[in-house]
N, C-alpha and C positions, 0 to 999 in steps of 0.2 A: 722406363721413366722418360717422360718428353720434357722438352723444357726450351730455354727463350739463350738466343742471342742479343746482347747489348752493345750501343752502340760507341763508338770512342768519344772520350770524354764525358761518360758516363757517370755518375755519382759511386755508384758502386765501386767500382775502379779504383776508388778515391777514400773505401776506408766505410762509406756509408753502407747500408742493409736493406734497403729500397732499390725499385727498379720502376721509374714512371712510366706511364703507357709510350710515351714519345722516345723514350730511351731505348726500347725493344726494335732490333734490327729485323730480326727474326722471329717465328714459334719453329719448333719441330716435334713430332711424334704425337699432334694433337690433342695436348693437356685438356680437362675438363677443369672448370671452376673446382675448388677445394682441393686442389690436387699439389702433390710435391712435386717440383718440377729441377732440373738441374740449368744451372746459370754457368754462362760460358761465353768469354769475349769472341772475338773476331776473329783471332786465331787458335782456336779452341781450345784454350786452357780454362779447366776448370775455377769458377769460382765461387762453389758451394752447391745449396741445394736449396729450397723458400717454398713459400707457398703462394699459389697462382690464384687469380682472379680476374678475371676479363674483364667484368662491369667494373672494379674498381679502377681508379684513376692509380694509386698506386697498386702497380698489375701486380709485384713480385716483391713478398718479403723474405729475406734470407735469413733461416734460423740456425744454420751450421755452416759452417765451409768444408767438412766431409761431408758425402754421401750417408743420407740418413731416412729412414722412414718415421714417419709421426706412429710410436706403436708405444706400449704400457713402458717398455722399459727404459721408454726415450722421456716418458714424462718424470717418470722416478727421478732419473737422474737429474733433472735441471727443476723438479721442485725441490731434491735436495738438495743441492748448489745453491738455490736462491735460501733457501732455510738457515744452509750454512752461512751464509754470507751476514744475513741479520744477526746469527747469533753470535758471529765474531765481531761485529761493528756495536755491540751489545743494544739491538735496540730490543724494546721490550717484547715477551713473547707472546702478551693476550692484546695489546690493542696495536696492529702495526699492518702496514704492505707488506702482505708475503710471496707477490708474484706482480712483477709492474713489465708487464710485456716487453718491447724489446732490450729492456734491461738484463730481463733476468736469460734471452734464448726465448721468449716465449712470445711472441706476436700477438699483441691482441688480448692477451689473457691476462685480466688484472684482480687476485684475488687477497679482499680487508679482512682483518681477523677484526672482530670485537666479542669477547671474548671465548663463549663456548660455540660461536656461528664464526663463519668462514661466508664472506660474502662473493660472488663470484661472477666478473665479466668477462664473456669469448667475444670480442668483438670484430672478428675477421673470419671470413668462411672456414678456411682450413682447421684453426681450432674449436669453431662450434662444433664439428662434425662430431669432437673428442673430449664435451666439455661434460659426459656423463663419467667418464672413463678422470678426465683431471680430478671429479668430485671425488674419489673414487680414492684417487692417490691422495687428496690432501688430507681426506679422514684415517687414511693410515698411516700417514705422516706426519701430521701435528698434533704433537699431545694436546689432549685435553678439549680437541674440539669436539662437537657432536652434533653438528649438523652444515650442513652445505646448500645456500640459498644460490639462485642465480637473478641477477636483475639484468637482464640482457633488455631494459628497456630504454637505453640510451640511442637518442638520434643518429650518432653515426655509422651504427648497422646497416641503415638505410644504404648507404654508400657502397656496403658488401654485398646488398642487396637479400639481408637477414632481417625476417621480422621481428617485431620488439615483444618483447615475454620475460616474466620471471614467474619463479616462484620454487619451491622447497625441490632438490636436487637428488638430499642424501639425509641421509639421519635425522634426527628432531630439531625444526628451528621454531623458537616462542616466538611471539609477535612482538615483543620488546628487550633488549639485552641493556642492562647496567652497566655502563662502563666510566672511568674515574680520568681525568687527562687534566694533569695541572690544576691539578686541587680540588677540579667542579668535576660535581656528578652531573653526568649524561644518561638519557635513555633513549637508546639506537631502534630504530625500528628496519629493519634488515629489508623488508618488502613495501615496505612505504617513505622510507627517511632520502632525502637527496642523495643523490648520483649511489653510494653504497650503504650510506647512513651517518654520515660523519666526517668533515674535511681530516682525513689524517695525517697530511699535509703541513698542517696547521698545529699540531697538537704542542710541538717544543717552541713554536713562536707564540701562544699563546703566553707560556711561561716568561719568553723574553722580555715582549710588553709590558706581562703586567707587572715584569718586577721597577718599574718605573712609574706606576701610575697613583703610589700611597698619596692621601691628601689632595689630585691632580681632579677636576672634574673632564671627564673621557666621553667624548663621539667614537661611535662605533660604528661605520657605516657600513650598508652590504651584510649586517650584521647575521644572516642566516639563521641559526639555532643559538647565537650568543655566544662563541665560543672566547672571545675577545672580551664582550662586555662583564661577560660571568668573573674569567679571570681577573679583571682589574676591580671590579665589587669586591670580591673576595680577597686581595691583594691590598684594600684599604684604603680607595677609589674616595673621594669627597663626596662625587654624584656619579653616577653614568646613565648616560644615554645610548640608547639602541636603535638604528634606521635599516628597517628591514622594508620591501613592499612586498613578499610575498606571504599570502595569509596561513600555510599551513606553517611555513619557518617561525611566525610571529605566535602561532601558539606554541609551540614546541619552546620557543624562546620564554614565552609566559612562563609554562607547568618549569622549566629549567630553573627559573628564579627561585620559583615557589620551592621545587628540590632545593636548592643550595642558600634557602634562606637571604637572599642577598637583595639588593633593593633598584632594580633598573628602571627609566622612565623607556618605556618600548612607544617607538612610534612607526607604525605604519604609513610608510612614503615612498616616492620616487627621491633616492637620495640628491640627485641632481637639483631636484626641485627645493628639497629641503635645504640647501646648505646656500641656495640662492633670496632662501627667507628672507626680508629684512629686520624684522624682529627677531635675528638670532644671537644668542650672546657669544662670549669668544669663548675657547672649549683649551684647557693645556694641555690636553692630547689627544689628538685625532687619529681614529684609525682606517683606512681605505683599504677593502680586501672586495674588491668586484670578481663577478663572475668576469671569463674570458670576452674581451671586447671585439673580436676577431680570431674567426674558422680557418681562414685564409691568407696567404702572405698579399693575396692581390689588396685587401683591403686593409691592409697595415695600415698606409695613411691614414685614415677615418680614426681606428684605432688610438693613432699617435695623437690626434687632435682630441677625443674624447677625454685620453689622459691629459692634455693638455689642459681643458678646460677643466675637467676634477681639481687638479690640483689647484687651479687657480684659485676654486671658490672655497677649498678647503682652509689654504693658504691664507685669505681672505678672515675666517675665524679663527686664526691661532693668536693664541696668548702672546706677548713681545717673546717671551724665551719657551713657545710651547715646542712640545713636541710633535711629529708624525711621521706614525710608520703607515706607512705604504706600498701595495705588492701586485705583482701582475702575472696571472696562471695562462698570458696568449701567448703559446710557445711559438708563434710566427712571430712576435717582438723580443728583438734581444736586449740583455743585460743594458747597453749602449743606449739603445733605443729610451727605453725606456726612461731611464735616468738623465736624456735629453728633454723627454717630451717633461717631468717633472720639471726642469730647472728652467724649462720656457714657460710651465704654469706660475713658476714665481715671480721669474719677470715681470707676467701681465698682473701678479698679487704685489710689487714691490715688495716681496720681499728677500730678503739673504738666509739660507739654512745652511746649517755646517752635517756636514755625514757621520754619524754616532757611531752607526753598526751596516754591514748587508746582511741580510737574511737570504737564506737558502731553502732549499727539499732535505729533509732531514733523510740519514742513513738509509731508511727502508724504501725510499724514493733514489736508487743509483744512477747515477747520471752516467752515460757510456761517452769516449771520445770518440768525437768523428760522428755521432749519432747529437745533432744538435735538439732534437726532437724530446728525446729523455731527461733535457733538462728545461723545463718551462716554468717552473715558481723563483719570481724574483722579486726580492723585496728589501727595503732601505727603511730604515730608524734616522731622522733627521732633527737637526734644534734650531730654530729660529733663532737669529742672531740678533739682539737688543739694538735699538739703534741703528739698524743697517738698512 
């Protein structure tokens, strides 16, 4: 086995699972890309074992601190650890994260269940190698599934220098799966629906919202497939509105309606654009769930400013005492961050909001400590303050 020296003051050192290309003192015994490599300070004590890639900026992810080979009985066990772990945290067993990469020991590897499909991403060389082999384990693993799709067509493969592909893995997947999440019927499409078919992420705050939103008329912005707007329609919503711009979300959002009976005005927009309208009315609850604003810690600034300006013009349209919830999935912005760059968009809205609730990653999304990385959905419930 070859593997890499790191250097003092290293992250690893320190608890984290990463090793940056700048961090590596050394290589020895000439590793190939995809390959398990052993990780070892300066005075050579061992500190685990990872998988190597050279074109990646992060060269060396560490999935053990024994000596281990990536082989069948290695996946067994850490997809049933991750299996166990949901089912003691009781989260539901047809629609959930059942493998959220370096959460679960698994680098890279993040696979959704909706219901009888198992959706499945390898996003790093070492586990593509093995992602027939993972299908493999999760169909004998998880009751009740029966097929195993892979959408490996996310941009950050590039990185690994993995080209982008999906499609049917393992057993039978239909082109459309029915799944139910906070009252509203969904229907996932496994090889066509965003990043795996469905923010699952999202599915218990869904219910938080919209247990707030009876009689309230709700903006839903960034509104993707509705999952926000549905629930608070259905939840007894006065009106709701929907601002999505991308057009395959907005019919998915449409036919969703039409399933769950409920009554959305869907508008296709740049939400930035729209909430800068001046023919808009004031909304008593706003909801802002943007995709990630920032790939990179370098651009966090830009970042902070974009939320900065969201909020402002969101803030802008709230009712004296409305509400809004608000969230951020750029794991390069912390909790802190965040909740700064907010409190400086109200400033420039004049206005005052008190903190209701924080929102989190539900159970099936484990956040690891020391691993800042694993925790990236963060979101705040806020009340405007009358008079203030």
């Amino acid at each position: 086995m070859g593997g890499i020296v790191v250097k003092p003051r290293s992250r690893i050192l320190h608890g984290h699972d990463w090793v940056y290309a700048g961090e590596i003192l050394k290589t020895f015994g000439q590793p190939a890309d995809g390959d398990v490599v052993s990780i070892k300070d300066g005075r050579d004590h061992a500190l685990g074992v990872g998988i190597f890639n050279s074109r990646s900026q992060i060269t060396v992810r560490r999935f053990s601190r024994q000596r281990q080979e990536l082989d069948r009985d290695f996946f067994e066990r850490r997809i049933a650890q991750a299996l166990a772990h949901r089912a003691r945290s009781g989260c539901r067993p047809d629609l959930a994260r059942l493998v959220w990469s370096e959460s679960d020991g698994l680098p890279g590897v993040v696979a959704d269940r909706y219901g009888s499909v198992a959706v499945l991403q390898t996003l790093t060389l070492g586990m593509d190698r093995h992602k027939a082999v993972i299908a493999e384990v999760l169909m004998a693993g998880v009751e009740g599934l029966k097929g195993v799709v892979e959408r490996n067509d996310a941009p950050v493969r590039a990185s690994e220098g993995l080209p982008l592909v999906k499609g049917p893995l393992a057993g039978e997947v239909p082109p459309v799966v029915d799944v139910e999440a906070s009252g509203v019927q969904f229907s996932v499409s496994p090889l066509e629906g965003h990043k795996t078919g469905l923010y699952l992420d999202q599915i218990e705050s869904y219910a938080v919202v919209a247990s707030r939103a009876s009689g309230l008329s709700v903006l839903d912005c960034f509104s993707n497939q509705g999952g926000f707007a549905l629930a608070c329609a259905k939840a007894g919503a006065a009106s709701v509105t929907a601002v999505e711009s991308g057009t395959e979300s907005i019919e998915r959002l449409r036919a969703n309606a039409v399933r769950n009976e409920v009554s959305v005005n869907v508008r296709q927009a740049d939400v930035f654009d729209f909430l800068k309208r001046p023919d808009q009315p004031s909304y008593d609850l706003i909801i802002l769930d943007p995709p990630s604003f920032t790939k990179s810690r370098g651009r966090v600034g830009e970042a902070l400013r974009g939320y900065r300006d969201l909020h402002a013009r969101a803030a802008r349209l709230l009712s004296k005492d409305g509400l809004l919830a608000t969230f951020s999935c750029s794991h390069h912005v912390t909790s802190a961050e965040f909740e700064q760059a907010i409190a400086d968009g109200l400033v420039d809205a004049r206005r005052n909001m008190r903190l209701v609730r924080r929102i989190g990653q539900p159970l099936d999304h484990p956040v690891v400590l020391g691993l800042p990385e694993t925790e990236y959905l963060k979101g705040v419930l806020l009340q405007a303050m009358p008079g203030r």
